[in-house]
PLY file of the C-alpha trace (Angstrom):
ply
format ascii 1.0
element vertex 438
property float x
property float y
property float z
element edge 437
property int vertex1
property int vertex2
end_header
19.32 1.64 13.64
20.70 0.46 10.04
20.47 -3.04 9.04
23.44 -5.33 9.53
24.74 -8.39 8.30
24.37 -10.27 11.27
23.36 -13.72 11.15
23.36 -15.64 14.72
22.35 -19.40 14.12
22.05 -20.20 17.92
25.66 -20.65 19.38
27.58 -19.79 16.88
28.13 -16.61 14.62
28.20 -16.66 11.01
28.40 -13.15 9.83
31.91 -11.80 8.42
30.69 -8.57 9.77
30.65 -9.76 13.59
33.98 -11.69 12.58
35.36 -8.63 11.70
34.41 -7.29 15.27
35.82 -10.24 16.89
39.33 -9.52 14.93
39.01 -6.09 15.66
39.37 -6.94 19.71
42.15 -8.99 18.75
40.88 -12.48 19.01
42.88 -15.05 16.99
39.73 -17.00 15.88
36.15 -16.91 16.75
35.80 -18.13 20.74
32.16 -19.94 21.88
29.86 -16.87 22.88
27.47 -17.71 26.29
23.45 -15.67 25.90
24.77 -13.33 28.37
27.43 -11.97 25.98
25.51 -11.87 23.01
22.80 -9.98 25.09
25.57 -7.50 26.21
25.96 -6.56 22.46
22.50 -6.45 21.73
20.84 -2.85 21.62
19.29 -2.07 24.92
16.16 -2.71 23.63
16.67 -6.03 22.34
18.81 -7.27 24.65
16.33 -9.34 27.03
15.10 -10.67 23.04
18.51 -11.59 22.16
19.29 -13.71 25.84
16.25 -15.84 25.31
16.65 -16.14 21.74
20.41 -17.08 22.22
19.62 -19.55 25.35
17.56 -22.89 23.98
16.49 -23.47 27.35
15.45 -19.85 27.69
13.56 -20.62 24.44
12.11 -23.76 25.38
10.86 -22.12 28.74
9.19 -19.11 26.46
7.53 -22.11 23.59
6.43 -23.60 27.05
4.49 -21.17 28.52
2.76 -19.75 25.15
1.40 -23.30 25.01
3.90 -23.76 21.84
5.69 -26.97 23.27
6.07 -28.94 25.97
8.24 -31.40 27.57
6.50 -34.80 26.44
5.64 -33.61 22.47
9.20 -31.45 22.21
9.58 -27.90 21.30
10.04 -25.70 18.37
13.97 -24.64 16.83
15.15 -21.76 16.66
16.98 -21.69 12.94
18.43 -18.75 13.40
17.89 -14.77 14.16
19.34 -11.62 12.79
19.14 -8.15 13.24
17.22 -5.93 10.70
16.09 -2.35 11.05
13.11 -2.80 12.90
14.88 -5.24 15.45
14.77 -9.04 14.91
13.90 -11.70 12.60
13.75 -14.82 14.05
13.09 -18.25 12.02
11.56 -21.16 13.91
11.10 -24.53 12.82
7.69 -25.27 14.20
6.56 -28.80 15.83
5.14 -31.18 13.41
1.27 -30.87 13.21
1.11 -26.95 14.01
-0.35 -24.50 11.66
0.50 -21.26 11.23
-2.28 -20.25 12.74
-0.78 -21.21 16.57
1.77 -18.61 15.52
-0.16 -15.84 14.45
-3.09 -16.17 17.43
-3.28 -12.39 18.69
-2.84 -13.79 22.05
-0.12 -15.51 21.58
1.88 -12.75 20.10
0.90 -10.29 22.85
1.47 -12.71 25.21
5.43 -13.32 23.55
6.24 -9.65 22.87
5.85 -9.13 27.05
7.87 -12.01 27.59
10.62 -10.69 25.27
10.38 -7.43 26.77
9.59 -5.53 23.05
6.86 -3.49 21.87
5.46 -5.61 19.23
5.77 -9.56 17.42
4.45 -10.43 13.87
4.50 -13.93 12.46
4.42 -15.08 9.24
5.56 -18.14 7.06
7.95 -17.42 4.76
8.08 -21.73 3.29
6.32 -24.50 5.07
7.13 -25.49 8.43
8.92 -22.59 9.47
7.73 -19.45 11.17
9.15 -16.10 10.45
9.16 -14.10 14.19
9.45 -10.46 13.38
10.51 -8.54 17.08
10.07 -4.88 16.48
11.31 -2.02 18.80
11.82 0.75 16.10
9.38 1.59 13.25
11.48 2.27 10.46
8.44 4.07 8.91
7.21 6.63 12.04
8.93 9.43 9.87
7.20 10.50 6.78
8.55 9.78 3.53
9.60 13.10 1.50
8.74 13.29 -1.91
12.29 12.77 -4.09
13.69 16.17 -5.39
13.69 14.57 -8.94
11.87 12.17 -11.12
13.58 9.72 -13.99
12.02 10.39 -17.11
11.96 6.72 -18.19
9.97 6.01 -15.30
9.20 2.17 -15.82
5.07 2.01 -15.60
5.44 -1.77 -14.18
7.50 -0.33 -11.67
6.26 3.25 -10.47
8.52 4.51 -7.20
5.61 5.95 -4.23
7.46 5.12 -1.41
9.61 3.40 0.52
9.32 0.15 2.08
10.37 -0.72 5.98
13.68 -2.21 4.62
14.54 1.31 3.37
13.87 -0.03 -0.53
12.12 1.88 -2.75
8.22 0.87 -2.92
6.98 0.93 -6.33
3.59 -0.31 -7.63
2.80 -1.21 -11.58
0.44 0.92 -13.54
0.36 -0.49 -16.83
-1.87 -3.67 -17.28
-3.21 -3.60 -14.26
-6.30 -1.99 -12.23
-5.52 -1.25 -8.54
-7.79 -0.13 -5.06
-6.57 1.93 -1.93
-8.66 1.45 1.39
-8.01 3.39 4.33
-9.79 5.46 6.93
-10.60 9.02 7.21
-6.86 10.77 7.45
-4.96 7.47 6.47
-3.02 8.76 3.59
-5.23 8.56 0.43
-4.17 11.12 -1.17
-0.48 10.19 -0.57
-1.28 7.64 -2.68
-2.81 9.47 -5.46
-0.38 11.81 -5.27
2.91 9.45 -5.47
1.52 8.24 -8.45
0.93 11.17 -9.92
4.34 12.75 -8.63
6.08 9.80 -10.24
4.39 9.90 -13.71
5.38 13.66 -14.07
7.22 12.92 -17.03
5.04 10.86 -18.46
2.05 13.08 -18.49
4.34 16.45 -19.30
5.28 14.59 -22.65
1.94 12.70 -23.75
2.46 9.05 -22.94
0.03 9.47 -19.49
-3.29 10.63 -19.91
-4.93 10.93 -16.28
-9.26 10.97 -16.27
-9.32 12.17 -12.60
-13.02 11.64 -10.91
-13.44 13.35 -7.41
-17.09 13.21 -6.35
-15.88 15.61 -3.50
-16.53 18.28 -5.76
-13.20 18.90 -6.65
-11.97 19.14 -3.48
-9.18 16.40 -2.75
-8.11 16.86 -6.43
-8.55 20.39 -7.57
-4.84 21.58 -6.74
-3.72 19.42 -9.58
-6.14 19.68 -12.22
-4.02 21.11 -14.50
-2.47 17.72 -14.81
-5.36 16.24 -15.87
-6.65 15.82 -19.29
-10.29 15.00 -17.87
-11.59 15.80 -14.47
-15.24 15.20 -13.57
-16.34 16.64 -10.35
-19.77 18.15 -10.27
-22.57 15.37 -11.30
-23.10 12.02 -11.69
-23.92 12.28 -15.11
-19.89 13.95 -15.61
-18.65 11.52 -13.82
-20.38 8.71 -15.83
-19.34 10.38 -19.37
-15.90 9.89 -18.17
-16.18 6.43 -18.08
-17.98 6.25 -21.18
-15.38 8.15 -23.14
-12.65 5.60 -21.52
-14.76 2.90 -22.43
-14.71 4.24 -26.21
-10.85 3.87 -26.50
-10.55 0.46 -24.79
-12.85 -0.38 -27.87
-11.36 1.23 -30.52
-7.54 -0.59 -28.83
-9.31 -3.61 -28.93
-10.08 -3.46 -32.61
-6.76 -2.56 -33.66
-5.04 -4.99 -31.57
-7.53 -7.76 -32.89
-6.91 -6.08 -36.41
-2.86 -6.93 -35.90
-3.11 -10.08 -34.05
-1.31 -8.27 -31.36
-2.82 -9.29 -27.51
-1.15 -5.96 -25.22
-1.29 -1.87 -26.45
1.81 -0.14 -26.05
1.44 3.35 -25.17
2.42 6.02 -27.48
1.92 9.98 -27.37
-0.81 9.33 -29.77
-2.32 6.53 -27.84
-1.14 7.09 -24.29
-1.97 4.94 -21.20
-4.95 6.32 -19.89
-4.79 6.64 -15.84
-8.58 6.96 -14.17
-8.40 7.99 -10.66
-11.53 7.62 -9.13
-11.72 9.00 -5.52
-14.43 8.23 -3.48
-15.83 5.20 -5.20
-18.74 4.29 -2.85
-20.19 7.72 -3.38
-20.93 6.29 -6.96
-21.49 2.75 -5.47
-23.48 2.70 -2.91
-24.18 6.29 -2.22
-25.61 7.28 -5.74
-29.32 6.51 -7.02
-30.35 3.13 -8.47
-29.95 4.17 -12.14
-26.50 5.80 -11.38
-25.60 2.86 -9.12
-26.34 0.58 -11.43
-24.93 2.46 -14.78
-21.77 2.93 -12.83
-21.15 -0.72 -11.71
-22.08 -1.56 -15.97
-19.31 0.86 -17.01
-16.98 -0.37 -13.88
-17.15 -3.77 -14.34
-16.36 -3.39 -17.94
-13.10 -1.36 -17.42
-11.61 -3.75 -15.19
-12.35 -6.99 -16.78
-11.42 -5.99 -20.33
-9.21 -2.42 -20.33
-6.08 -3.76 -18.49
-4.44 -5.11 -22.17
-5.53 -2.19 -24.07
-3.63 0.41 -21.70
-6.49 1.69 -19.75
-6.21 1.38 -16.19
-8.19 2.36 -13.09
-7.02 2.95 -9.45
-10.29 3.53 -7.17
-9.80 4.96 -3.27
-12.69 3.99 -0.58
-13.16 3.88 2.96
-15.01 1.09 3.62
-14.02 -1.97 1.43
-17.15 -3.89 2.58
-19.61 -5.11 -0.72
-22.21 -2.57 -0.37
-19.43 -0.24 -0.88
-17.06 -2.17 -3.53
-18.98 -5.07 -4.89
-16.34 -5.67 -7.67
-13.53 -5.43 -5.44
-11.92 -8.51 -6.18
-11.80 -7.43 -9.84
-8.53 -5.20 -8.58
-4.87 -6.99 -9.15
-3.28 -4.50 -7.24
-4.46 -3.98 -3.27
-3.04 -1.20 -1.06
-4.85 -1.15 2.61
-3.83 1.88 5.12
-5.17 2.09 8.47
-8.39 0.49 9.10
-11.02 0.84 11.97
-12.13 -2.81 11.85
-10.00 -6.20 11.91
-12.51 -7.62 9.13
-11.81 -5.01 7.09
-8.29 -6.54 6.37
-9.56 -9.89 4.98
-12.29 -7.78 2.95
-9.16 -5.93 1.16
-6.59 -8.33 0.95
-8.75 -11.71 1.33
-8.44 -14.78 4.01
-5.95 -14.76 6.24
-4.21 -11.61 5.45
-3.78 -11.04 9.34
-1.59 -14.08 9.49
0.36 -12.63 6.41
1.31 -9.76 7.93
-1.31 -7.40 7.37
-2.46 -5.36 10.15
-4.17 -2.42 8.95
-6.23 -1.62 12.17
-3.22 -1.46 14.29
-1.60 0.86 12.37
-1.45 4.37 13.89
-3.16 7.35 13.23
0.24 9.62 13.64
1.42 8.08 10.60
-0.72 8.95 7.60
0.54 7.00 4.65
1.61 3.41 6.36
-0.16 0.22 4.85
0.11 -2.48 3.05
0.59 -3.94 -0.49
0.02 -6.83 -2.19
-0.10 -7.41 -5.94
-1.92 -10.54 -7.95
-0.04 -13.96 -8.01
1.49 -13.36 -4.86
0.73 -13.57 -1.17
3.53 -11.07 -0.07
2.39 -8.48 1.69
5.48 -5.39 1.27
4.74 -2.83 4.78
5.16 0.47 2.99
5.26 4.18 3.72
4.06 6.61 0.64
5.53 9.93 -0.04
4.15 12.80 1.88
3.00 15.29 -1.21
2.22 18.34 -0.08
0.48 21.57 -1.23
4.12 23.64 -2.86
4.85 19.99 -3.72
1.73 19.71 -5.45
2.21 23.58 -7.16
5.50 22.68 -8.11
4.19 19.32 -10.23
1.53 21.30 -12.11
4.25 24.15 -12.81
6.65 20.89 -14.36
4.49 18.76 -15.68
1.03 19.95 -16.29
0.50 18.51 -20.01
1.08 20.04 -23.57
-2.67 19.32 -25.02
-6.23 20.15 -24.39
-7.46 19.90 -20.81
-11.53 18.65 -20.61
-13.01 19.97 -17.38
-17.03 20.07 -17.33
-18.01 23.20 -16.65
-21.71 25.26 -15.73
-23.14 26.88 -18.93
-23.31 30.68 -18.47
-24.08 32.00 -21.73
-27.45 33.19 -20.92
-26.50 35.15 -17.83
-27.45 38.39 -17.47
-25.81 40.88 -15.12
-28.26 43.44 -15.20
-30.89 40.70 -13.91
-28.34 39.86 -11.01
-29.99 40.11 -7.27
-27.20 40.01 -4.22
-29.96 39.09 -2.01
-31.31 36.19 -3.91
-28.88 33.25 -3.08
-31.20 30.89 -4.37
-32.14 29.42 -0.86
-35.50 30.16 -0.40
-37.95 27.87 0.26
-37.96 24.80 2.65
-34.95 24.28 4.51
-34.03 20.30 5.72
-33.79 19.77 9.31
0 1
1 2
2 3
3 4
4 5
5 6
6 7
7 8
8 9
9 10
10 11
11 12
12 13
13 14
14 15
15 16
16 17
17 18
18 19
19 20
20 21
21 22
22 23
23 24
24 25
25 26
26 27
27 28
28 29
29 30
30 31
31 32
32 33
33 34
34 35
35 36
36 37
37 38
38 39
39 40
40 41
41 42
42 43
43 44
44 45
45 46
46 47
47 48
48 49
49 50
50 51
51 52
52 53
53 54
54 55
55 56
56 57
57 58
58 59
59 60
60 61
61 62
62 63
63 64
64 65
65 66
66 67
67 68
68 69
69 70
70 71
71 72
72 73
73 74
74 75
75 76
76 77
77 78
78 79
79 80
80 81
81 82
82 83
83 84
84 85
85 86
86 87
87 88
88 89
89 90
90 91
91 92
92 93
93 94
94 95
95 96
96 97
97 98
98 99
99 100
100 101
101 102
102 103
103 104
104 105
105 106
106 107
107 108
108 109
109 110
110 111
111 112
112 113
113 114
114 115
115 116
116 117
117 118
118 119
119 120
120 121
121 122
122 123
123 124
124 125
125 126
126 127
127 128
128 129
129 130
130 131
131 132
132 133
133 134
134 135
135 136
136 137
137 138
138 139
139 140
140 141
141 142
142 143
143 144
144 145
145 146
146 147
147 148
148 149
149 150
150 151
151 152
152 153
153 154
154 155
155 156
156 157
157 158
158 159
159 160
160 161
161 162
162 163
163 164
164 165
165 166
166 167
167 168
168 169
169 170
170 171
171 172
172 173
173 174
174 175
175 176
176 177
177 178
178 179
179 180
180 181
181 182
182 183
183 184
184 185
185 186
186 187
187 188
188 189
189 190
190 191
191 192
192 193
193 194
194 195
195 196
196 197
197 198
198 199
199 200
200 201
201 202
202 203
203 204
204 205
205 206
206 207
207 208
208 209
209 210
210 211
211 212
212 213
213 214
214 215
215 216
216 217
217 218
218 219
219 220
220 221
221 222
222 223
223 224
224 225
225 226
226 227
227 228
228 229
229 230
230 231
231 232
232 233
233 234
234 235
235 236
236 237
237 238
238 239
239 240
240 241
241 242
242 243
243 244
244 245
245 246
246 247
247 248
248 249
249 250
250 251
251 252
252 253
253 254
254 255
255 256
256 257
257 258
258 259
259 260
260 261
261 262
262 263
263 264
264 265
265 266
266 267
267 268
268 269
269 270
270 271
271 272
272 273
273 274
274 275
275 276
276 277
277 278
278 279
279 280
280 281
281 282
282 283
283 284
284 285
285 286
286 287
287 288
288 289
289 290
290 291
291 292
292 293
293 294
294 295
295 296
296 297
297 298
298 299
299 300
300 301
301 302
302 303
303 304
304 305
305 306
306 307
307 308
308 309
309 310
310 311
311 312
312 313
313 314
314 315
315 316
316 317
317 318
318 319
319 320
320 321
321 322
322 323
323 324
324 325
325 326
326 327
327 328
328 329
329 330
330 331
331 332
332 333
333 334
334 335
335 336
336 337
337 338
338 339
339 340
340 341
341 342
342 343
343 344
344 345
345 346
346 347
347 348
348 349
349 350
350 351
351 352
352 353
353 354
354 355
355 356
356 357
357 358
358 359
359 360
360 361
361 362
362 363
363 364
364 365
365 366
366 367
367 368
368 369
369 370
370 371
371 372
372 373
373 374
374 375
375 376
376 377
377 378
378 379
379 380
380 381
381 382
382 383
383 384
384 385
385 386
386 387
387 388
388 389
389 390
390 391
391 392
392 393
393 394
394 395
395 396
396 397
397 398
398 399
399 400
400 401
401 402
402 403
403 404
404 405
405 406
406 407
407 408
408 409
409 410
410 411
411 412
412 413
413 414
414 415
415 416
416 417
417 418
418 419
419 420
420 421
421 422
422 423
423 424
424 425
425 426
426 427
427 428
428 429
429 430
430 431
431 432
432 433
433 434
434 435
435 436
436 437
């Protein structure tokens, strides 16, 4: 179902596109409409929405029995409704001493999508004293998102396309002077992330002004298809990984100095001093997982990146699991917060602070057919945008590393072999001898 222009403020109808229809049966002017009508034109699915939407006593009897009005203390407005993509929006002027908090009750909104007769209603408060009703039958983002065919060149690193939102807008994330962290489940759509970004800076990296210091504790495995795109990737050991940081650590220092050097406060990226991308997948196996020393080295080097590297061009975009502080105990040092699915409600506060639920944010009810739904909100705002990344497969993946794989040296750690000798080689010695853990 696409999006239409319809505004219905109870009663009357004020879109020019449901004029139109009216003119189109040959009506002179608009005529009074009764619920019943209005219902008729609804989709099937919305219909029994639309007739108690349309009726105020119909509405009044619904407020009533959610325990959201009553007779003697009055009941809420109805503003007005229109249809969107996923099925309704519906604006209420709540009662004078409610919170928005008797809106977003889980109850409650179970309890008001069966009386509506629809699969799902989300609340939210788009300016105070009003109540945003969101009555979904469709999900506009069930379908995965392809990948685009073709990437701008002057891809806009404030504004980096991965998706698309449930509006049918392209979603788009910053990179530049900014730090960001992606939490989701096992199978969530991690690595739809990672790979969106990476699919969208093509350009950027082919030609020098993106330099990505990819870190995949997995050994390699999550990241490996695309190392070519990488200009460090650290895999094996702790001690690789850490160097990585280091080394980024370096050139936020030496920006610093020049910027302090010409009284400038932001580094532009140039193809001799690109914007330096770390994707670090995994983080908790450095965090939480790791020894003491490495622990404790890593959350040093960590912390420094994203409290001083955003303004020198150095950015970081970290992907865990389980947001909880024993995994990410600087995870409020991250501007930019995606959440996918999530196994636990707390989990959603942990990611995107107090009351994200009654923003919007419902990570743990988001299926586990749809890899690459969630949820993102950036620094200075509250908005929450419901997204769907790109699905970035394995050709999709070959074909970015055939365009865009970069034009300079590529720094991948490596084992030393220069003392091996073939002659000393035993096939039966696989080097697992000895005791074996249960």
């Amino acid at each position: 179902m696409s999006t239409t222009s319809l505004l219905v403020s109870c009663g009357s109808i004020a879109a020019a596109g449901v004029m139109a229809y009216w003119r189109q049966l040959g009506a002179p002017r608009l005529r009074p409409m009764t619920a019943e009508q209005f219902a008729a034109q609804a989709p099937p699915e919305l219909r029994t929405a639309v007739f108690v939407i349309e009726d105020r006593a119909q509405t009044n009897l619904m407020f009533g029995a959610l325990g959201l009005g009553a007779n003697d203390d009055g009941f809420p407005r109805v503003d007005a409704y229109y249809y969107v993509d996923h099925g309704l929006s519906v604006d209420v002027q709540m009662l004078g001493g409610q919170s928005i908090n008797d809106w977003t009750n889980e109850a409650t909104l179970d309890a008001m999508s069966h009386y509506l007769g629809v699969e799902q209603v989300t609340a939210r408060s788009p300016e105070p004293g009003f109540i945003r009703l969101e009555v979904r039958v469709f999900d506009t983002l069930a379908a995965s998102a392809a990948l685009p065919s073709s990437v701008p060149n002057d891809v806009d690193l404030r504004a980096v396309p991965v998706g698309i939102t449930e509006t049918g807008e392209i979603a788009t994330i910053p990179i530049l002077g900014t730090h960001g962290l992606c939490v989701g489940a096992t199978g969530s759509g991690k690595g739809s992330v990672a790979y969106s970004i990476l699919a969208a800076l093509g350009p950027l990296i082919r030609d020098g002004l993106v330099d990505v210091y990819c870190i995949d504790p997995k050994g390699g495995i999550e990241f490996g298809p695309a190392k070519d795109l990488f200009v460090k990737f650290a895999y094996q050991t702790a001690e690789d990984i850490l160097v990585v940081l280091k080394e980024a650590i370096a050139v936020m220092r030496q920006r610093q100095a020049k910027l302090l050097a010409a009284g400038l406060r932001k580094h532009t990226p140039t193809k001799d001093e690109p914007l330096i991308l770390i994707l670090l997948d995994e983080a908790a196996a450095l965090a939480s997982y790791a020894d003491r020393e490495v622990r404790t080295a890593f959350e040093e080097l960590n912390g420094l990146l994203l409290t001083q590297a955003r303004a020198t061009a150095v950015s970081m975009f970290a992907f865990v699991q389980d947001p909880s502080k024993e995994n990410m105990p600087q995870r409020q040092l991250y501007p930019v917060r995606i959440g996918l699915r999530l196994t636990e409600p707390t989990q959603v506060a942990m990611v995107f602070g107090a009351g994200a639920r009654e923003r919007g944010a419902h990570c743990d009810k988001i299926s586990d057919t749809t890899p690459g739904v969630g949820y993102i909100e950036q620094d200075g705002s509250t908005a929450l945008t419901r997204v769907r990344f790109y699905w970035v497969d394995d050709n999709d993946i070959a074909a970015m590393v055939r365009a865009y794989a970069p034009r300079h040296e590529i720094v991948i750690p490596a084992d030393d072999f220069d003392d091996f000798d073939p002659s000393t080689f035993d096939p039966d010695d696989l080097g697992d001898e000895g005791p074996v853990a249960a």
